[in-house]
C-alpha positions in Angstrom: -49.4 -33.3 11.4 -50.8 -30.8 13.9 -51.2 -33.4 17.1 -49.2 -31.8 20.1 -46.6 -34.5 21.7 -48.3 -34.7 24.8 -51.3 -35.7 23.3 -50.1 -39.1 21.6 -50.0 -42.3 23.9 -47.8 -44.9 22.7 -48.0 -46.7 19.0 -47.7 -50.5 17.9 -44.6 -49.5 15.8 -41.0 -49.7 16.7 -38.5 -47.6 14.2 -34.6 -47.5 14.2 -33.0 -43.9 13.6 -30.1 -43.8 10.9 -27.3 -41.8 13.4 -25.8 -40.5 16.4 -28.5 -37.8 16.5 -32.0 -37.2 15.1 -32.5 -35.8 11.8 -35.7 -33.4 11.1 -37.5 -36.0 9.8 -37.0 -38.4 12.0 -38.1 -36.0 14.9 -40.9 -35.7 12.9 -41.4 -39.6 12.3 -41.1 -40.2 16.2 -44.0 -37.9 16.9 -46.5 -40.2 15.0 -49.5 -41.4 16.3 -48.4 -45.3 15.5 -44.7 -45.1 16.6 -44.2 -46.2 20.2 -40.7 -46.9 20.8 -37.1 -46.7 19.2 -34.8 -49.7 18.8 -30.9 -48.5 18.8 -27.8 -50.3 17.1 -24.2 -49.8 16.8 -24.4 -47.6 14.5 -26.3 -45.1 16.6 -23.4 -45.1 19.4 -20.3 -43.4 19.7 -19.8 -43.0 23.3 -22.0 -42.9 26.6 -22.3 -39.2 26.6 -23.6 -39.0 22.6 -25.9 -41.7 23.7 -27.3 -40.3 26.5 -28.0 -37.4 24.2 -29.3 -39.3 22.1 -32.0 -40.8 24.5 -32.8 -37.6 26.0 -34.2 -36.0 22.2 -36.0 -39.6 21.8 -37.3 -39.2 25.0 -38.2 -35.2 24.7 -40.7 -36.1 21.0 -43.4 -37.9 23.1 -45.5 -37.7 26.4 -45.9 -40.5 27.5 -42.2 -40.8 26.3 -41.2 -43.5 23.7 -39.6 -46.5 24.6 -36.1 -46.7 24.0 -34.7 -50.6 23.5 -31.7 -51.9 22.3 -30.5 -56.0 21.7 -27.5 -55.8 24.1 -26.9 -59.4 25.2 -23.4 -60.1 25.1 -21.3 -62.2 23.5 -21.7 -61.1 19.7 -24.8 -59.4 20.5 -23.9 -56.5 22.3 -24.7 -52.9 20.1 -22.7 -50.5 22.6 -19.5 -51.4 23.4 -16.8 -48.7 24.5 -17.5 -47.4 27.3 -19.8 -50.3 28.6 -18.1 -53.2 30.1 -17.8 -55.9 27.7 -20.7 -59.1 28.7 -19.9 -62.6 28.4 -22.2 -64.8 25.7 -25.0 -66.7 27.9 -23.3 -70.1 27.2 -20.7 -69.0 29.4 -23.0 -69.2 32.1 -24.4 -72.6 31.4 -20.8 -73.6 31.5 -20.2 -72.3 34.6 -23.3 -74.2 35.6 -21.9 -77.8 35.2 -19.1 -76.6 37.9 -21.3 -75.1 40.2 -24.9 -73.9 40.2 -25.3 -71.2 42.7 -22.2 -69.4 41.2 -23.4 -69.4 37.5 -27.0 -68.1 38.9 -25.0 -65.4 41.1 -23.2 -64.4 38.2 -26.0 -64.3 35.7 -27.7 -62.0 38.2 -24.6 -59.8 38.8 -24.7 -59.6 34.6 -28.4 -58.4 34.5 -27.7 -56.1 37.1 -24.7 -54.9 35.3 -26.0 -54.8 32.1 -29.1 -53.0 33.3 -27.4 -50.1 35.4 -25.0 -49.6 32.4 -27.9 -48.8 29.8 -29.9 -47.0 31.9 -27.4 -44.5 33.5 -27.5 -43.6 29.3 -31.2 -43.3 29.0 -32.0 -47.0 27.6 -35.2 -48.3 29.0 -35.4 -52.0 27.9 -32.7 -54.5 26.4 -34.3 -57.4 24.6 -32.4 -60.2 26.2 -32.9 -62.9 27.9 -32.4 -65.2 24.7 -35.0 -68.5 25.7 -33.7 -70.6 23.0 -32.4 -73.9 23.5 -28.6 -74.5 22.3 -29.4 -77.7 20.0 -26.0 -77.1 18.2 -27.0 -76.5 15.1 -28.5 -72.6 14.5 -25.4 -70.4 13.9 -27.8 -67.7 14.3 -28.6 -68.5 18.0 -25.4 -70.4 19.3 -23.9 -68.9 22.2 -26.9 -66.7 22.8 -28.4 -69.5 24.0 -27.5 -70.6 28.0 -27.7 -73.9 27.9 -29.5 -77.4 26.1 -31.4 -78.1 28.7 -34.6 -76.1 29.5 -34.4 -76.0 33.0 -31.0 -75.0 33.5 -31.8 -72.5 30.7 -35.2 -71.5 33.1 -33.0 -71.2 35.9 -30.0 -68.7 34.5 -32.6 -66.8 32.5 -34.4 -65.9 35.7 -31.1 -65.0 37.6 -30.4 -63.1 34.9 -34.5 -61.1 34.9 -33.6 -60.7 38.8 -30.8 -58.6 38.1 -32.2 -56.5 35.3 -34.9 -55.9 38.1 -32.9 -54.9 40.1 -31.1 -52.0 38.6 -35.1 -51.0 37.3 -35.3 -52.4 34.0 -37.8 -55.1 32.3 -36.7 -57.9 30.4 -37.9 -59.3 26.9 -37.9 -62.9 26.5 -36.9 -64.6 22.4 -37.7 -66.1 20.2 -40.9 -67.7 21.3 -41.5 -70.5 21.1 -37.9 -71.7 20.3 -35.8 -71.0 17.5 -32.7 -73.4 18.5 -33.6 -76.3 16.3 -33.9 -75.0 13.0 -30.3 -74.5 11.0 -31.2 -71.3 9.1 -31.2 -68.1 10.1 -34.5 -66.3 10.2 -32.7 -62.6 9.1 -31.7 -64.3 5.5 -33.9 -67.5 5.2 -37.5 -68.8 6.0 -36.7 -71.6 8.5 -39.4 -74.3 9.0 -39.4 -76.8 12.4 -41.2 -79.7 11.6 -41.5 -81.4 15.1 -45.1 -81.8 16.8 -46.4 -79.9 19.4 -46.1 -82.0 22.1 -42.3 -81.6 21.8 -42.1 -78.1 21.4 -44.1 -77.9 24.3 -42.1 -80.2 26.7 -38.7 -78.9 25.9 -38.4 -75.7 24.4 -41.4 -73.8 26.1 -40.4 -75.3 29.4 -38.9 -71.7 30.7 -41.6 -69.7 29.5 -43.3 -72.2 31.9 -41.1 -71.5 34.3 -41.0 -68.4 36.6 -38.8 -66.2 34.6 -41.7 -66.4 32.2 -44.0 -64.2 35.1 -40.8 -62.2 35.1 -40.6 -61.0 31.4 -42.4 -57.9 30.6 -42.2 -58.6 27.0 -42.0 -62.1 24.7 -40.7 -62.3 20.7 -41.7 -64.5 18.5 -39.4 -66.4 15.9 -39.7 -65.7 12.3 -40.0 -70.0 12.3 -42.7 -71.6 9.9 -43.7 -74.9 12.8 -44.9 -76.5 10.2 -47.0 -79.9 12.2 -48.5 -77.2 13.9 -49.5 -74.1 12.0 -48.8 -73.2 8.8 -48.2 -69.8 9.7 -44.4 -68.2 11.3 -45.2 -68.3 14.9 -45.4 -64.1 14.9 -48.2 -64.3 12.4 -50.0 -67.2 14.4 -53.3 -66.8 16.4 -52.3 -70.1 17.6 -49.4 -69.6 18.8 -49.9 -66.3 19.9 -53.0 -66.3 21.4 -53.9 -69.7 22.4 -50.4 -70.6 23.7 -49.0 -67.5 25.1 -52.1 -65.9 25.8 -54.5 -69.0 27.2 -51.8 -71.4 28.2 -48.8 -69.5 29.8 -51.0 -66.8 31.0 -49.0 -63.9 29.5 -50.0 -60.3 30.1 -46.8 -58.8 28.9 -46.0 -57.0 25.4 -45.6 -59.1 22.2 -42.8 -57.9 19.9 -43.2 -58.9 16.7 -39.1 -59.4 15.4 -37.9 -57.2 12.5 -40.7 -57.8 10.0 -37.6 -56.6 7.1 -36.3 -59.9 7.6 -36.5 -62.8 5.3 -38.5 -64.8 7.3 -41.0 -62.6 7.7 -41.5 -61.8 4.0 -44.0 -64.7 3.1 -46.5 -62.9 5.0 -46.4 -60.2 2.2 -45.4 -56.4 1.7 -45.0 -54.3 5.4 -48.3 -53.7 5.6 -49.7 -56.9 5.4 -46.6 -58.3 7.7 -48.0 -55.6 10.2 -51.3 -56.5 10.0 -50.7 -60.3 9.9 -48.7 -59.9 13.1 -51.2 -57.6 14.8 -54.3 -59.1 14.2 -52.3 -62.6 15.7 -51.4 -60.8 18.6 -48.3 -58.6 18.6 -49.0 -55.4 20.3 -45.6 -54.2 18.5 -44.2 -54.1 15.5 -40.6 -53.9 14.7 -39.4 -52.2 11.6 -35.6 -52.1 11.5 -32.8 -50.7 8.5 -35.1 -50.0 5.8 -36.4 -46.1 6.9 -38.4 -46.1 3.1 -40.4 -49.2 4.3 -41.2 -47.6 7.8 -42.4 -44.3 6.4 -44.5 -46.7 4.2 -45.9 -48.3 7.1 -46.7 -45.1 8.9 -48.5 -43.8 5.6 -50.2 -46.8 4.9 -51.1 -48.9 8.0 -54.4 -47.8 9.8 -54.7 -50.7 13.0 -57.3 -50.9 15.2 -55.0 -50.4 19.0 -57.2 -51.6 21.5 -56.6 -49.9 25.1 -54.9 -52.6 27.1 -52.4 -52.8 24.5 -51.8 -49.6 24.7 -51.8 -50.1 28.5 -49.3 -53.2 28.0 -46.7 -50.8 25.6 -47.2 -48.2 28.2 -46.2 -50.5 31.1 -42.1 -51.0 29.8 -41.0 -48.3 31.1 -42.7 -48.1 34.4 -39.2 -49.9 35.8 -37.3 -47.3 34.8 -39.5 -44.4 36.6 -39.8 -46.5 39.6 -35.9 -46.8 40.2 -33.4 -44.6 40.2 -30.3 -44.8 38.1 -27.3 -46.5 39.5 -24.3 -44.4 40.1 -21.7 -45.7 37.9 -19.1 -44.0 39.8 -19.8 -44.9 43.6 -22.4 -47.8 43.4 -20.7 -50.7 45.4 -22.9 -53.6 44.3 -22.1 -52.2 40.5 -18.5 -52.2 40.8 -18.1 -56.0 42.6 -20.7 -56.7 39.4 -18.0 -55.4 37.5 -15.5 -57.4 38.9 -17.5 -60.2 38.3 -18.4 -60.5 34.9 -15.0 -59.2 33.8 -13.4 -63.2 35.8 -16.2 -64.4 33.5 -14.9 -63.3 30.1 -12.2 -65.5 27.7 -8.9 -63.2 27.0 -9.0 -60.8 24.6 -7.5 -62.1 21.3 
């Protein structure tokens, strides 16, 4: 491949990278033309200094640079721990809600805020958080990533929590559209199906993507969930649900992430290629292709989309946050430290 760095504008495809450093090849596999961003996990930190390295060759492959994301939530979603101050699970806040109101929406912005500042003093542009789903009781997968049962105290929280994000610079990415909370099996192993009608999908666990934390998310997920009354396709490989819901409806301009299209319930679509086209053509301006490296260099050989220029525009926009703020000092930042102080009254005892 002869195409100079600054002359590739960002891809529909987000890759992982195997370590705590770029390989040659994977330099390599970041400067193709269909890659636009990185996603990071666990296994790719060690500390906040060999992360920020880490960030900084990402970032050096590309201009425009590649987006660098990560799933740090809290709770048991949280990919880079020492080092980083340790987040409550969002049902904490919903919790805290039934006590008092204003104090679970001040923490849940001190959280963003926190949770922001921390990634990108490290070089992290976008965390795919807040998790929209409704807490049902019954998807082990989603649990205590969830706020709350109730949509509008899950609206509520979510936006507190998009406010602080904001404020440190960074977007937010709202999941798993349009609700993943009511089915019991978990997408990454199984191929859930949510029989229920449109009507109450739509009056419960759309509701905050109604509300107007949904204008605050510069990105939206859809589940690997087959709504079966509905359409007979996962809502990541729907037009409908894509384009005439998000799109039409709800008025969304943001990016659509596609999830990991490795996991189970994204394989009745077909082999990576047809899951990336099948989500593209419904809508997704993005692509995720996580822990299997042989099926993204496939995809990257294989796929040849048709990017239209305001989805390139839309992939382009993630990181305009981060160049618009600058960093927090970790060190000296007074709101940062009282955010600190917060979120650490907000955690159970360590075990």
């Amino acid at each position: 491949m002869n195409l100079k760095s600054s002359e590739l504008l960002p891809g529909p495809v987000m890759l992982d990278v195997a370590g705590l450093a770029l390989s040659a090849d994977e330099r390599e596999l970041l400067r193709h033309p269909l890659v636009g961003g990185v996603i990071l996990f666990a296994r790719n930190f060690e500390s906040p200094e060999q992360l920020a390295a880490l960030t900084a060759e990402i970032h050096a492959q590309r201009s425009p640079e590649l987006v660098v994301a990560v799933d740090q939530e809290g709770g048991r979603v949280q990919r880079f721990r020492n080092g980083f101050t340790r987040l409550p699970a969002m049902r904490r806040f919903g919790e805290l809600w039934r006590e008092h109101p204003g104090r679970a929406a001040q923490a849940a912005r001190e959280t963003g805020f926190l949770l922001a500042a921390e990634l990108r003093a490290r070089g992290v542009d976008l965390s795919f958080t807040p998790v929209l789903d409704l807490d049902y009781g019954v998807s082990t997968v989603i649990g205590d990533r969830a706020f709350d049962r109730d949509p509008r105290v899950t609206a509520a929280l979510a936006e507190a929590l998009a406010e602080g994000l904001a404020e440190a610079g960074m977007g937010c990415v709202g999941k798993h559209f349009p609700g993943h909370g009511y089915v019991t099996a978990d997408s990454h192993t199984e191929v859930p199906t949510d029989e229920r009608d449109f009507e109450s999908i739509w009056l419960a666990d759309i509701q905050p993507y109604r509300a107007r934390v949904g204008g605050r998310l510069s990105g939206v997920m859809p589940a690997h969930v087959t709504y079966s009354a509905v359409d007979p396709n996962p809502a990541g490989f729907s037009r409908f649900w894509l384009q005439e819901v998000l799109r039409a409806r709800l008025g969304f301009e943001g990016v659509i992430f596609s999830d990991d299209l490795t996991m189970e319930g994204a394989t009745v679509v077909g082999d990576i290629i047809a899951r990336a086209s099948a989500a593209h053509e419904a809508g997704c301006d993005m692509v995720l292709v996580c822990n299997r490296p042989d099926l993204a260099v496939q995809l990257l050989d294989g796929w040849r989309p048709s990017v239209d220029a305001a989805s390139r525009v839309r992939i382009s926009r993630l990181r305009e946050p981060t160049r618009h703020a600058p960093a927090i000092d970790l060190t000296a930042d007074g709101r940062y430290l009282a955010a600190c102080d917060t979120v650490t009254q907000l955690l159970p005892p360590v075990a």
